[in-house]
C-alpha positions as CSV (number, residue, x, y, z in Angstrom):
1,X,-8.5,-12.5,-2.6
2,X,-6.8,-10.5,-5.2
3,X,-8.3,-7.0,-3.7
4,X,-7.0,-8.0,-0.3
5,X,-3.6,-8.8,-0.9
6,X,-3.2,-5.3,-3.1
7,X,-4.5,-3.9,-0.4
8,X,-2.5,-5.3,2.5
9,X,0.8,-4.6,-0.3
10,X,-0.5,-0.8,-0.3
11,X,-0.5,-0.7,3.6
12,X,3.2,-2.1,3.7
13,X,4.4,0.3,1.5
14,X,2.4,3.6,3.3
15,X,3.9,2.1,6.6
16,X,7.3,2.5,5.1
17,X,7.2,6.1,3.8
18,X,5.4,7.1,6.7
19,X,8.3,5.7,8.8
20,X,10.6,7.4,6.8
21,X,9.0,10.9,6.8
22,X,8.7,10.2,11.0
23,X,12.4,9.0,10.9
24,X,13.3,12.2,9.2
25,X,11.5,14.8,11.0
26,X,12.9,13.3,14.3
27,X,16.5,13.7,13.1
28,X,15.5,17.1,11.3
29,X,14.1,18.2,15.3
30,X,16.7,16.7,17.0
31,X,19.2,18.8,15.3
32,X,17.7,22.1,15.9
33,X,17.5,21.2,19.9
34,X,21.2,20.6,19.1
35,X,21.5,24.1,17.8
36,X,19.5,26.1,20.5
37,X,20.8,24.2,23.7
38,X,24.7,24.4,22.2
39,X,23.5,28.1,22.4
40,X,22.0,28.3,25.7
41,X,23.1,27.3,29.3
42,X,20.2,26.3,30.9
43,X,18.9,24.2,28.1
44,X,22.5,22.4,27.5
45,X,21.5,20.2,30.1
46,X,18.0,18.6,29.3
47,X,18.4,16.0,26.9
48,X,16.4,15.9,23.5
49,X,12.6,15.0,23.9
50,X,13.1,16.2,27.8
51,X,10.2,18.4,29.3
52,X,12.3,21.6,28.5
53,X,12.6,20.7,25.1
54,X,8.7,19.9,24.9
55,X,7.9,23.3,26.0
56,X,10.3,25.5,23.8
57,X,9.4,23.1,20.8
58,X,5.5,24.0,21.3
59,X,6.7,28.0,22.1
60,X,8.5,27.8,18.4
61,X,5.0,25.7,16.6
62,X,2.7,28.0,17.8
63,X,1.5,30.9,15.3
64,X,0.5,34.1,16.1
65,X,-2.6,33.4,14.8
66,X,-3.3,30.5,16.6
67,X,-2.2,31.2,19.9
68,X,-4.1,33.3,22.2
69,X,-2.5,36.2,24.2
């Protein structure tokens, strides 16, 4: 019973730094659509995590090397 309740204690503390890192990369993203729609007219008006924000966040992910074309 020991071994299980380290284990479940483990799981609770992964969760919360996994959380954290999530929380942090969803503020660190939402800044930069803050920065490139402030700077563009078109994309001032889609919201963050809109469809227009999808696609230029997977244009700006995608390495040369991965990405055909």
């Amino acid at each position: 019973m020991g071994d299980l309740t380290g284990w479940l204690l483990g799981i609770r503390e992964k969760s919360r730094q996994i959380g954290e890192i999530a929380f942090q990369q969803t503020e660190f993203k939402r800044d930069a659509w803050r920065r490139i729609s402030e700077n563009d007219p078109i994309l001032s008006s889609a919201a963050f995590n809109s469809a227009l924000e999808r696609i230029q966040d997977e244009q700006d992910d995608c390495s040369p090397l991965m990405c055909p074309g």
